[in-house]
C-alpha positions in Angstrom: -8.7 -19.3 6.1 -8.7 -16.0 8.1 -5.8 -13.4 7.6 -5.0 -10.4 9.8 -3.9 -7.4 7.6 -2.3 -4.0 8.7 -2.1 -1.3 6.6 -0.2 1.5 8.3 1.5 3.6 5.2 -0.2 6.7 5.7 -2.4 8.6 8.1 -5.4 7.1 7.1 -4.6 3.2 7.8 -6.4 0.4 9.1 -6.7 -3.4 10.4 -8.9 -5.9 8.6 -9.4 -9.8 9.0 -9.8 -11.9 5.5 -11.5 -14.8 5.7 -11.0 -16.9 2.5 -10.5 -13.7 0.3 -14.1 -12.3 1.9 -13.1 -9.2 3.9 -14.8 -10.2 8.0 -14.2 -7.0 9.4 -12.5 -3.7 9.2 -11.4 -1.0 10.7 -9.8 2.5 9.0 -7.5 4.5 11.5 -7.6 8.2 11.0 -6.8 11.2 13.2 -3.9 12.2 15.3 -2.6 9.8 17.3 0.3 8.0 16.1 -0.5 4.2 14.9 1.8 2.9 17.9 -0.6 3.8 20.5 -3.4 2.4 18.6 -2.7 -0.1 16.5 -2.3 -3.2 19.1 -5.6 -1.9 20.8 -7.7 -1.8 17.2 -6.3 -5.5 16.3 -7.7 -7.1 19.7 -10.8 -5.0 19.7 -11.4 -6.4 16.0 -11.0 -10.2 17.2 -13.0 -9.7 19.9 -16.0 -8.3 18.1 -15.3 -11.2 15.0 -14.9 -13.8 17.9 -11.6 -14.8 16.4 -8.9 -15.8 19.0 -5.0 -15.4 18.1 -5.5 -19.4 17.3 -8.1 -18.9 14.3 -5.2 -16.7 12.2 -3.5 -18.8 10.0 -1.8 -15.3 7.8 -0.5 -12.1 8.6 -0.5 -9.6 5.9 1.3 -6.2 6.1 1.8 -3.3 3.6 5.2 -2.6 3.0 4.8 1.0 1.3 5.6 3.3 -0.4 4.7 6.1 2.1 5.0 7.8 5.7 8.6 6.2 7.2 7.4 5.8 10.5 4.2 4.2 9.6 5.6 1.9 7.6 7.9 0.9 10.8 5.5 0.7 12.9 3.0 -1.7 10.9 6.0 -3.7 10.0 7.4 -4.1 13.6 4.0 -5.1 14.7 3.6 -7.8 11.7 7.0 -8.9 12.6 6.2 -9.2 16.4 3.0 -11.1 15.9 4.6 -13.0 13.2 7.3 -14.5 15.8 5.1 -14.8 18.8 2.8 -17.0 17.1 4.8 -19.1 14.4 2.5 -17.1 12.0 3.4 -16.9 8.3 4.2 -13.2 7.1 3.4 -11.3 3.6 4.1 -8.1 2.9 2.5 -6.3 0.3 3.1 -2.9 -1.8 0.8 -0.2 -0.9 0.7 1.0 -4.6 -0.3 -2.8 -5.3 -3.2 -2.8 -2.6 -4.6 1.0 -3.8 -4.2 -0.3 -7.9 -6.4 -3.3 -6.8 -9.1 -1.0 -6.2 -10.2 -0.1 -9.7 -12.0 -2.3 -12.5 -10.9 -0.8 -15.7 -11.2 -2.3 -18.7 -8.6 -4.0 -21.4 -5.8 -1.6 -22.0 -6.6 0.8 -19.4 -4.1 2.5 -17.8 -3.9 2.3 -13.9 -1.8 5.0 -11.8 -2.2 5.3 -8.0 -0.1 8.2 -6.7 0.7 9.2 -2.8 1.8 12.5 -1.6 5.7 11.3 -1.3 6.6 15.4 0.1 8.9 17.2 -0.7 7.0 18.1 -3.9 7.2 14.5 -5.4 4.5 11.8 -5.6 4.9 7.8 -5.3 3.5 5.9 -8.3 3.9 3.0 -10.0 2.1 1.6 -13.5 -0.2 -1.3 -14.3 -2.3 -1.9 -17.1 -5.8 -4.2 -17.5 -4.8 -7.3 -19.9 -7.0 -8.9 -21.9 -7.6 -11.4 -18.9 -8.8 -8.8 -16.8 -6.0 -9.4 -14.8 -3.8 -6.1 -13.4 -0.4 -6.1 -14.8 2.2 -4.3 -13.0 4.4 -2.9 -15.6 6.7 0.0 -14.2 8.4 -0.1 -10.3 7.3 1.9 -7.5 9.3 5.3 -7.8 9.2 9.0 -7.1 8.6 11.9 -9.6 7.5 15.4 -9.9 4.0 15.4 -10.5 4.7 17.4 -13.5 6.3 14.4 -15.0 3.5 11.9 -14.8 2.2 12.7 -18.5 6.0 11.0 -19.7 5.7 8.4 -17.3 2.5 7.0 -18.5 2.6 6.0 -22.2 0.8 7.8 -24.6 -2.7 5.8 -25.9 -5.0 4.2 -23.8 -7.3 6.4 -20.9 -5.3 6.6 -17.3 -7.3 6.2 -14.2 -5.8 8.1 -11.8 -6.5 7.3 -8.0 -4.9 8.0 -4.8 -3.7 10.9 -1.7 -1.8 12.7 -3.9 -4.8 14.2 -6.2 -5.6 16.1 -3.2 -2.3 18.2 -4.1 -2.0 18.0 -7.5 -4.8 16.9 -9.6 -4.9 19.8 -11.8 -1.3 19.2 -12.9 -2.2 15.6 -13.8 -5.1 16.6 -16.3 -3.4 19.4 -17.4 -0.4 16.7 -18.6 -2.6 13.8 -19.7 -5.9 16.0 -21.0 -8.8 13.8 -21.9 -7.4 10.4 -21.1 -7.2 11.2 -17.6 -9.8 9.9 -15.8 -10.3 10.3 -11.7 -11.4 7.7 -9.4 -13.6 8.6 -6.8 -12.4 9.7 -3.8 -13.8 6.9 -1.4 -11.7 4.4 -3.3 -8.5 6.7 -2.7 -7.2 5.7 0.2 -5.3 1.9 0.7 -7.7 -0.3 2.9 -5.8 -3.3 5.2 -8.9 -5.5 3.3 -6.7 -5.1 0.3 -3.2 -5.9 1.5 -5.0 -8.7 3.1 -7.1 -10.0 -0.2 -3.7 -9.5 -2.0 -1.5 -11.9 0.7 -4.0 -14.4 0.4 -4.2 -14.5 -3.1 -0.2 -14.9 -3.5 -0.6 -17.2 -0.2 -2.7 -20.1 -2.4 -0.4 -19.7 -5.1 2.7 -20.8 -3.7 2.2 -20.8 0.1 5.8 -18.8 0.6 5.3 -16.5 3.3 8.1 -13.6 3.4 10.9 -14.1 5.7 9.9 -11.4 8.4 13.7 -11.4 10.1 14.8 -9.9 6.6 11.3 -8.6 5.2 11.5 -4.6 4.6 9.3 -1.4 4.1 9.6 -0.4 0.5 10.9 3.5 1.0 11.9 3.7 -2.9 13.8 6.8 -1.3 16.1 7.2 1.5 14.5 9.3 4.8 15.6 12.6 5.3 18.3 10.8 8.0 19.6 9.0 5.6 19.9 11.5 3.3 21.5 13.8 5.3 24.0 10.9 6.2 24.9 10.5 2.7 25.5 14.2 2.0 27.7 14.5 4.9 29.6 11.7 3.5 29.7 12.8 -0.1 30.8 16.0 1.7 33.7 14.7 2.8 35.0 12.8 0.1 
C-alpha cells in the first residue's frame, strides 16, 4: 500500500509517501514561499525520485489542522484535487493528532501538543497513554491562553509538552504545571506529513472509509479574522 500525505498546517510542512505504514520518502517544506507555489512541484519531484507513478497511490492523506488558515486551504484543495482527478480515496487527519503521535510516554502520561494559534492563544488538545500503550484522545482541539494550560491538564500524572508554541511560551507552561512538565525535544516539535500519512493508513485498514472530500473540511476550532469581523458587524447591527 503506498499513501501520499500533505501536511501543510504551518510554515514548516511537508509531503511524504507511506508505504504499508513504513514512511518511503519525505520531504519538510520550510522558508518563505507560500505552499501554493511549491507544494505540487515537491509531490512530483518525491514520486519521481521513489519511482512511484500517480498509478502506485492507492491513499491520500491530508492534515486538516488546527493551524495557519491558508495553509490548511491550500493542502486541502490540493488533496481534494488529486482526490477527484484520480478516483483516489481521501483522509484527513488532525494536526494535533499527527504531532501527539510523536511521543512514547508511558501509562498514564499526560500528552499536550500546543501550536502558536496568535493572537496570544495556543491550539491544544489532550491525550493520555492507556495501559495498552495506546494514545487516547481525551479532550477536543480548542484555543486557550497559555496561562490556562495548568487547568486544562488534570492534576496527577507528568505532561509531555511538545509542539510550535513552546517557542513562545514555555516558561509559562512550567511555571503552571512545575515539575510534571516535561519538554519534548525540539526535532520532534514540528508535525511531519509521515505522520498524517501513518495515521490515514492506520484508520484506512480499520474500516476502509475514506472522508468524503466534496464535504471534508480544515479543522479551524476558531473563526479567521474575516469571519470574525463578519460576525461582529452583524452582532453590531442587531
Amino acid at each position: 500500500m503506498l499513501t501520499l500525505s500533505i501536511e501543510t498546517s504551518d510554515y514548516v510542512g511537508g509531503v511524504a509517501l507511506i508505504r504499508d505504514g513504513w514512511p518511503a520518502a519525505e520531504v519538510v517544506l520550510a522558508g518563505k514561499e507560500t505552499h501554493s507555489r511549491r507544494l505540487m512541484v515537491i509531490i512530483k519531484w518525491l514520486m519521481q525520485r521513489l519511482g512511484a507513478d500517480w498509478s502506485d497511490i492507492d491513499l491520500l492523506a491530508v492534515s486538516l489542522g488546527p493551524g495557519s488558515f491558508t495553509g490548511l486551504r491550500i493542502g486541502l484543495s490540493t488533496a481534494k484535487g488529486l482526490a477527484f482527478a484520480l478516483g483516489l480515496p481521501l483522509i484527513g487527519v488532525s494536526t494535533l493528532d499527527a504531532l501527539a503521535s510523536h511521543v512514547i510516554a508511558c501509562k498514564g502520561d499526560f500528552v499536550c501538543p500546543v501550536l502558536d494559534a496568535r493572537k496570544s492563544q495556543v491550539y491544544t488538545a489532550l491525550y493520555q497513554i492507556r495501559s495498552s500503550g495506546e494514545l487516547e484522545k481525551i479532550s477536543p482541539c480548542q484555543s486557550i491562553f497559555p496561562e490556562e494550560l495548568a487547568a486544562f491538564v488534570p492534576y496527577g500524572q507528568r505532561v509531555l509538552l511538545l509542539g510550535g508554541g513552546l517557542l513562545l511560551y514555555q516558561d509559562v507552561f512550567v511555571h503552571g504545571l512545575g515539575d510534571r512538565a516535561v519538554i519534548v525535544p525540539a526535532h520532534m516539535a514540528h508535525v511531519r506529513a509521515a505522520s498524517v500519512g501513518i495515521l490515514a493508513e492506520l484508520r484506512w485498514q480499520k474500516d476502509r472509509r475514506p472522508d468524503d472530500f466534496k464535504t471534508l473540511k480544515p479543522i479551524y476550532v476558531r473563526p479567521s479574522e474575516a469571519e470574525a469581523k463578519k460576525l461582529a458587524l452583524q452582532e453590531s447591527i442587531l
